[in-house]
N, CA, C and O of each residue as an XYZ file, in Angstrom:
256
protein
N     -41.993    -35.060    -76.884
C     -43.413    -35.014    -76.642
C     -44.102    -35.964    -77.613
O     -43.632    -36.355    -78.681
N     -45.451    -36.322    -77.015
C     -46.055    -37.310    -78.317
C     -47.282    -37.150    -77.552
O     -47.325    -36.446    -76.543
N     -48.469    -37.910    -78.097
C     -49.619    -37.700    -77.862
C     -49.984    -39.181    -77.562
O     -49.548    -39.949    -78.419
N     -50.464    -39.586    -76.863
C     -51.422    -41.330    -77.046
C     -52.681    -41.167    -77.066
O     -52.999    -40.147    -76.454
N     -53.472    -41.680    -77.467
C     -54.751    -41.918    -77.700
C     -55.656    -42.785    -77.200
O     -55.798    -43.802    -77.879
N     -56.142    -42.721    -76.476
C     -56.722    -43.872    -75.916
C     -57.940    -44.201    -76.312
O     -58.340    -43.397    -77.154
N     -59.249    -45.631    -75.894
C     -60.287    -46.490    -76.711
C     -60.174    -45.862    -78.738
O     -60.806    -45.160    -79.528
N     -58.918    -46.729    -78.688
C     -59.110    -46.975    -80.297
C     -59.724    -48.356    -80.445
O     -59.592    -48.965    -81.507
N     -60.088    -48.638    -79.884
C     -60.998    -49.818    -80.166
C     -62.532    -49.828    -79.988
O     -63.159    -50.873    -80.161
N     -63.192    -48.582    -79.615
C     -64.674    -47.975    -79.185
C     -64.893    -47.108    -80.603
O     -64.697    -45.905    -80.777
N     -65.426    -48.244    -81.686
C     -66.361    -47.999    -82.660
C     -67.477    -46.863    -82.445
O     -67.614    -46.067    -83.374
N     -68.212    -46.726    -81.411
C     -69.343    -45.978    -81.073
C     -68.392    -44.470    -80.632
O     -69.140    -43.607    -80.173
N     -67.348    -44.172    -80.682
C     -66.660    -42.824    -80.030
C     -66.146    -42.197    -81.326
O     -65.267    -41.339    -81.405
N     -66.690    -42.643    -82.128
C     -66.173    -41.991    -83.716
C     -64.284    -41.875    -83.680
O     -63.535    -41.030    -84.171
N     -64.041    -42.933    -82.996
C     -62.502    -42.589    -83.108
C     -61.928    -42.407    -84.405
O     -60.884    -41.763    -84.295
N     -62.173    -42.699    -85.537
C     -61.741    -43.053    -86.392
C     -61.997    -41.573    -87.080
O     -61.045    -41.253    -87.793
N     -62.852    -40.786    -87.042
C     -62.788    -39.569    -87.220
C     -61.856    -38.578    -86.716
O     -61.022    -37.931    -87.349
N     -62.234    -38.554    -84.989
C     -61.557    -37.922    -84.083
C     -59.856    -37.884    -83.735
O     -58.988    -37.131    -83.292
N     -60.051    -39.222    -84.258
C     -58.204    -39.463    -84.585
C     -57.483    -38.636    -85.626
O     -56.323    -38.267    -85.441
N     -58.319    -38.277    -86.966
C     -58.173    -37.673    -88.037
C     -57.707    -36.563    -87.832
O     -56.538    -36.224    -88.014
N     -58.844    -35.721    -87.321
C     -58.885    -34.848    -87.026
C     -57.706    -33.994    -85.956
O     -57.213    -32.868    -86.030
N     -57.562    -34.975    -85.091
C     -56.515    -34.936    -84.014
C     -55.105    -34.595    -84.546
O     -54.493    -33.710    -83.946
N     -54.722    -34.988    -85.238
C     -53.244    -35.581    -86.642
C     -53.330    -34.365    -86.962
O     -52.319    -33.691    -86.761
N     -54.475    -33.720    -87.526
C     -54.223    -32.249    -88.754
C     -53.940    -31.153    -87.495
O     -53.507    -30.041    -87.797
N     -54.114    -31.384    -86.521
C     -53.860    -30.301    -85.663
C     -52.774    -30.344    -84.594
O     -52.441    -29.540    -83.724
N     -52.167    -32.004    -85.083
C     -50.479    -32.108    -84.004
C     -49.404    -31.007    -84.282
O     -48.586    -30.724    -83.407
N     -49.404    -30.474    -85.324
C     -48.400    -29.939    -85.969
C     -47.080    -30.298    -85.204
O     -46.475    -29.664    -84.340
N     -46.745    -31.853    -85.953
C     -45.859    -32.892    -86.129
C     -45.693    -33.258    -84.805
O     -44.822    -34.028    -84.400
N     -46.241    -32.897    -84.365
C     -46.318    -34.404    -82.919
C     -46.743    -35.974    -83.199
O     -47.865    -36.420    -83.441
N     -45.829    -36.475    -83.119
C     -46.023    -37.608    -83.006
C     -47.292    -38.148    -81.751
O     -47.302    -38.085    -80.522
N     -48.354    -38.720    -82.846
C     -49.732    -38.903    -82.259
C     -49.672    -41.050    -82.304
O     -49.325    -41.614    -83.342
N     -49.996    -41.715    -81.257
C     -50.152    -42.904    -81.268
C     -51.362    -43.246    -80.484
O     -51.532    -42.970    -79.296
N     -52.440    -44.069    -81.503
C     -53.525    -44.521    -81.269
C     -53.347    -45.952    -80.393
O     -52.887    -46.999    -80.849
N     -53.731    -45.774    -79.302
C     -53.970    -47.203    -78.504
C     -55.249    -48.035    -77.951
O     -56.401    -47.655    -78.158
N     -55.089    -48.621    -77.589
C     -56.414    -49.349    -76.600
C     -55.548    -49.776    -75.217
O     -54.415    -50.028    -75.629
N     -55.582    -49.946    -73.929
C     -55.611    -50.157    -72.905
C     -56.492    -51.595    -72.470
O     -55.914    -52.593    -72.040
N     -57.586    -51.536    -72.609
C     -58.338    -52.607    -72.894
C     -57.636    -54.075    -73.895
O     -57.045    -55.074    -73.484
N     -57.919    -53.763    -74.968
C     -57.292    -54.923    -75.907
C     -55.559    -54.662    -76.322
O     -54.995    -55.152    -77.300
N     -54.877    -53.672    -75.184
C     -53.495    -53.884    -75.293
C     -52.915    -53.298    -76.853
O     -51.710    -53.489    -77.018
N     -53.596    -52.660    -77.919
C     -53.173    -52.288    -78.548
C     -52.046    -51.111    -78.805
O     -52.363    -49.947    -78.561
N     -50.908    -51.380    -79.232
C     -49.653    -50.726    -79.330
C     -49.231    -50.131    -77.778
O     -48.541    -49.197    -77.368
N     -49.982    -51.129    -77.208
C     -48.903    -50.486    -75.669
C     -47.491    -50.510    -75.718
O     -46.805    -49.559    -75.343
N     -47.010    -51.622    -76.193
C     -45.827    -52.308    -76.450
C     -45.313    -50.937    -77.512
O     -44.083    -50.934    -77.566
N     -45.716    -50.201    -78.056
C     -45.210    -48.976    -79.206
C     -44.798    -47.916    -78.045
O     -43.688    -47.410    -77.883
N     -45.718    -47.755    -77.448
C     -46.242    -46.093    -76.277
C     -45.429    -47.099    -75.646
O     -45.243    -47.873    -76.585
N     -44.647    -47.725    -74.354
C     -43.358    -47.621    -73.878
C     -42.166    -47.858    -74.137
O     -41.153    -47.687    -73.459
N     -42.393    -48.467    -75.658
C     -40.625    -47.802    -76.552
C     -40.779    -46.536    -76.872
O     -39.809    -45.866    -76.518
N     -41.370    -46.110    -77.247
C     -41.128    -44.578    -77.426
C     -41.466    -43.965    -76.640
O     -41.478    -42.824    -77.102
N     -41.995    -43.935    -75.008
C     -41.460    -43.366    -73.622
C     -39.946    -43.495    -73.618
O     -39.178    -42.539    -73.509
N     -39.608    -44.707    -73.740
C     -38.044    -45.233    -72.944
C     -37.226    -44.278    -74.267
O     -35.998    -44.241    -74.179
N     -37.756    -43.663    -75.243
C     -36.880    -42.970    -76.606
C     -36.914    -41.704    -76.413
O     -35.892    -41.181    -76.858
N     -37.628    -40.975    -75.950
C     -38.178    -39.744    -75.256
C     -36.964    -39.883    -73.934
O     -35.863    -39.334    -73.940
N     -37.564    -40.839    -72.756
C     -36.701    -40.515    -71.985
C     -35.179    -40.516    -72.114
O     -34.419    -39.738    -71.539
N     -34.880    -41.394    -72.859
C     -33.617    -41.564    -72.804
C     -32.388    -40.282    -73.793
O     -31.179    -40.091    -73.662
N     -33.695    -39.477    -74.977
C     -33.183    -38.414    -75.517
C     -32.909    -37.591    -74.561
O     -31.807    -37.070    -74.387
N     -33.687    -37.458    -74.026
C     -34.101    -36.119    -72.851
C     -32.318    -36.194    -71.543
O     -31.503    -35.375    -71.118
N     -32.508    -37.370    -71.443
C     -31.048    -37.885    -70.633
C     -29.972    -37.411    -71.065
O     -29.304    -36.580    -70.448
N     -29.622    -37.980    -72.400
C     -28.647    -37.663    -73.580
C     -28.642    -36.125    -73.247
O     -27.576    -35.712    -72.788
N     -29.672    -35.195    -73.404
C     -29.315    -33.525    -73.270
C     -28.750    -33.212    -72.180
O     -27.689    -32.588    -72.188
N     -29.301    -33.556    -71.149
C     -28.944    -33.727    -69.665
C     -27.391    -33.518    -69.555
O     -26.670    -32.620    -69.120
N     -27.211    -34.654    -70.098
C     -25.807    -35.077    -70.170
C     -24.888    -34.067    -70.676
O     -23.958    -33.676    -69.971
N     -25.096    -33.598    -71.907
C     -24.759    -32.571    -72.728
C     -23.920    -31.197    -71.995
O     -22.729    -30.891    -71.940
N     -25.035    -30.635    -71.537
C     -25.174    -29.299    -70.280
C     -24.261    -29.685    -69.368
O     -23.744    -28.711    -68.821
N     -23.815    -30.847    -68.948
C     -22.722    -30.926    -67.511
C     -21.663    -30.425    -67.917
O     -20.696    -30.329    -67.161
């Protein structure tokens, strides 16, 4: 599981707070701030889809 975040680049949405805030309450979820717009860490959020999925496989596998 992980969290993405989306308009980290919208100054006016107090992200920079709300992100904060967001983190103290993952209790250890991996949380990743992006933009969609200016492409920020997309390239992060589908390596760590394809790391997720491919753990998740690995268990899969396990159970046969």
């Amino acid at each position: 599981m992980m969290i993405a975040v989306n308009k980290a680049d919208r100054a006016y949405t107090q992200f920079n707070q709300k992100f904060s805030m967001l983190k103290k309450r993952a209790n250890g979820v991996p949380i990743l701030p992006i933009s969609a717009k200016e492409g920020t860490n997309l390239e992060v959020l589908l390596e760590t889809i394809k790391e997720i999925v491919d753990q998740e496989k690995a268990k899969t596998e396990l159970l046969k």
